[in-house]
N, C-alpha and C positions, 0 to 999 in steps of 0.2 A: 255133828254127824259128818258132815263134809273133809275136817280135816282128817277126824278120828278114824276114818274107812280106809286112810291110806296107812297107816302104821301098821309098821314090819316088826314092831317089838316092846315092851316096857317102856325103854328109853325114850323110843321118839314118841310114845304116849306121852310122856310125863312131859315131853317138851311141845308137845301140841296145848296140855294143859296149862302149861304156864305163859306160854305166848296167849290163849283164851284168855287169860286171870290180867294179864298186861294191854289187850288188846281191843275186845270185845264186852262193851257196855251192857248188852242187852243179847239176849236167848229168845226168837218169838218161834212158837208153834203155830203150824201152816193152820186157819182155819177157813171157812166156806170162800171167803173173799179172794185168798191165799189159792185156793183149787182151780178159782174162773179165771186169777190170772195166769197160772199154769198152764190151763189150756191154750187159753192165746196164747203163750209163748212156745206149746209143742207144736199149732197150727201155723204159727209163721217159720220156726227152725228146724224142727225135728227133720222133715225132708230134705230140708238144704245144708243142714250145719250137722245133724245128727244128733239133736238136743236130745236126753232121755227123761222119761219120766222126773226120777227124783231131782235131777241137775234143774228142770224147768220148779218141780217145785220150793228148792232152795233158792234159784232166782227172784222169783215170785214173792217169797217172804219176805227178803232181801228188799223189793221193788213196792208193796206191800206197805211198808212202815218207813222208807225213804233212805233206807240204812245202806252201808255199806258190806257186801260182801268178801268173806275172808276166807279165800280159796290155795290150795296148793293145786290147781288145775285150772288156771285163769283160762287157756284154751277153749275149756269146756262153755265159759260166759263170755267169749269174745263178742260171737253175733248177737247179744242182746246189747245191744249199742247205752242204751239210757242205764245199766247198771254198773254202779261205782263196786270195784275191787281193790284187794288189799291182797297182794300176793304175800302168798305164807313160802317161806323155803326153810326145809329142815336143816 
């Protein structure tokens, strides 16, 4: 979801998709444990970094399962200091 919300067209879908198939081991769906850490991560940045909702809970998943997150918006996860990134550029 995180890369796919920034595509302008077919194309950079198809290339989102295939850097995924190249890139990314694993797909985890946020669940109960995914939520509590969400929150602590919107109670410690949302006011100071301007973490959003979903940003905190693709963090979270990411943080979660020990994985690395694979963003075209590294800015977005700078202030969560303990999550590993994998900047994507189309």
């Amino acid at each position: 979801m995180e890369l796919l919300q920034a595509c302008r067209n077919h194309a950079e879908m198809q290339h989102v998709k295939h850097f995924v198939v190249e890139n990314v081991p694993l797909v985890v769906h946020p669940d109960e444990a995914v939520s509590r850490r969400a929150i602590d991560l919107l109670e410690r940045h949302a006011m100071t970094h301007g973490l959003r909702v979903v940003d905190a809970l693709i963090g979270a998943t990411a943080l979660e399962i020990g994985g690395v997150l694979a963003t075209a918006n590294v800015k977005h996860y700078r202030p969560i200091a303990t999550l590993p990134l994998l900047a994507f550029r189309a």
